[in-house]
C-alpha positions as CSV (number, residue, x, y, z in Angstrom):
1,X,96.8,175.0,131.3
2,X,95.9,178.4,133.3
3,X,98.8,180.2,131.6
4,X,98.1,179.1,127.5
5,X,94.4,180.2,128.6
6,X,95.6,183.7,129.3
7,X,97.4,183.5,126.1
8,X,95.3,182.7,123.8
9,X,92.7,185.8,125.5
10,X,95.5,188.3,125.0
11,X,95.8,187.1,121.4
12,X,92.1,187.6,120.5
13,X,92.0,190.4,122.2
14,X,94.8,191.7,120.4
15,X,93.1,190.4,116.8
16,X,89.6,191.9,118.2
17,X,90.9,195.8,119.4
18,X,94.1,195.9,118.4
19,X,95.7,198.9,120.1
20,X,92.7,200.1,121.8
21,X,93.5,196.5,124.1
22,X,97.5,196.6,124.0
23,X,97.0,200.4,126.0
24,X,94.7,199.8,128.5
25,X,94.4,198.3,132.1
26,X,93.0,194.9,130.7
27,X,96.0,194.1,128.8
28,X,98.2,195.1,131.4
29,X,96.3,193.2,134.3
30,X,96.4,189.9,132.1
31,X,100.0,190.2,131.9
32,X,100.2,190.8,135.5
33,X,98.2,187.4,136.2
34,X,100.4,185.7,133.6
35,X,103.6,186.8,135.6
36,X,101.9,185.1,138.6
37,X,100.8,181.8,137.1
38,X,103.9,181.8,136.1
39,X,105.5,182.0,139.1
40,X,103.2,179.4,140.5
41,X,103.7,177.6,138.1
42,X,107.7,176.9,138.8
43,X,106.9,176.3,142.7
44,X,105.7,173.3,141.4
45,X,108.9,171.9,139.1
46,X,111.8,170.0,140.1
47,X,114.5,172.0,139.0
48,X,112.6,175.3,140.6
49,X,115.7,177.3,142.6
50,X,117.1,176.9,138.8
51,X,114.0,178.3,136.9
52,X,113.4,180.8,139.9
53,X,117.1,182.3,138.9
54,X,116.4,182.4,135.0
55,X,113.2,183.8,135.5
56,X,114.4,186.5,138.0
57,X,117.5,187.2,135.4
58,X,115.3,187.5,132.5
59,X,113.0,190.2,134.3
60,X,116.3,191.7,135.8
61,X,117.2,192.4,132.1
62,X,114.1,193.7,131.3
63,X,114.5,196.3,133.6
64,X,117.8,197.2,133.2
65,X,117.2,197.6,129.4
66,X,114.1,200.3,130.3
67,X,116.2,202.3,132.3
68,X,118.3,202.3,129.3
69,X,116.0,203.4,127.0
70,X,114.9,206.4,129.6
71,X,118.5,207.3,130.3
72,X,119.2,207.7,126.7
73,X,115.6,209.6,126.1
74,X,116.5,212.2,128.8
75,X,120.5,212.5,127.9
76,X,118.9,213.5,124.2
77,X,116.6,215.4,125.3
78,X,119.3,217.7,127.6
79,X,121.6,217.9,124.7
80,X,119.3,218.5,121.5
81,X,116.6,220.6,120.9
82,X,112.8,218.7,119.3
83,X,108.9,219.3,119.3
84,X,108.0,216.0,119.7
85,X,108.9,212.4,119.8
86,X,107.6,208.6,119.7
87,X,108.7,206.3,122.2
88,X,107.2,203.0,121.0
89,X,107.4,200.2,123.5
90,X,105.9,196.6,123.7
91,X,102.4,196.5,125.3
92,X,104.5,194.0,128.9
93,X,107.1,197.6,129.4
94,X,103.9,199.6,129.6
95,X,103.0,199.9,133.2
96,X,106.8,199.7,134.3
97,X,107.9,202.5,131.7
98,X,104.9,204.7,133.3
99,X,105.9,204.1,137.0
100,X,110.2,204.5,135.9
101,X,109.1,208.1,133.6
102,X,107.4,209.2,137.0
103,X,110.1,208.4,139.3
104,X,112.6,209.4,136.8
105,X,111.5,213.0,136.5
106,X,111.4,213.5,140.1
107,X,114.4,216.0,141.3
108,X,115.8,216.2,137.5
109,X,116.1,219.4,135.5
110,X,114.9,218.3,132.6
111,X,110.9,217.3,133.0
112,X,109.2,216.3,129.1
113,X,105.6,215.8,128.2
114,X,104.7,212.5,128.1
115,X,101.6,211.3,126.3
116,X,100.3,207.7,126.3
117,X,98.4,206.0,123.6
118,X,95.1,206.3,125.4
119,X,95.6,210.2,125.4
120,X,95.9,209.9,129.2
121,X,98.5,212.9,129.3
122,X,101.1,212.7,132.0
123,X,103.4,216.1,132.7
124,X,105.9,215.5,135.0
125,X,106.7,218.9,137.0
């Protein structure tokens, strides 16, 4: 099966760089194929408008529970004063936390430093 193949090369990939892999464009464009076969994946099932609907809730949550996380970063970071921070995140959020920190800061008052893992260093002005 397509999808335990691009499993089982995220997990040796993981075992092989650790952290070097989990913050990088590989790792991310893997899980962006998985998503896909995925997706294929339910065209072909019986009961597909009912997988379609779990899977689109599921990934729904996900991205209400980033904004989340943002919200509460920036409402702390408006009312308390800090040199620096960690935001640690599972490698899957990665890409989609970037993009929602970019369109986040746009037009707020507030604007923070963010640093990646990679030492790409993103400032939001």
């Amino acid at each position: 099966m397509f999808i335990k193949k691009i499993g089982n090369e995220q997990y040796f990939l993981m075992a092989q760089e650790g952290f070097t892999y989990l913050n990088n464009e590989k790792c991310s464009g893997l899980i962006d194929k998985k998503k896909v076969a995925e997706k294929n994946l339910m065209g072909f099932e019986i009961n597909k408008n009912t997988l379609f609907r779990i899977y689109k809730s599921f990934h729904e949550g996900q991205d209400n529970r980033e904004n989340a996380m943002l919200q509460n970063i920036y409402n702390y970071s408006n009312e308390n004063q800090y040199n620096q921070a960690v935001f640690l995140i599972g490698s899957a959020h990665r890409n989609s936390i970037i993009q929602k920190i970019t369109e986040y800061q746009t037009g707020k008052i507030i604007k923070l430093n963010w640093t990646y893992y990679n030492n790409q260093k993103f400032v939001h002005s």
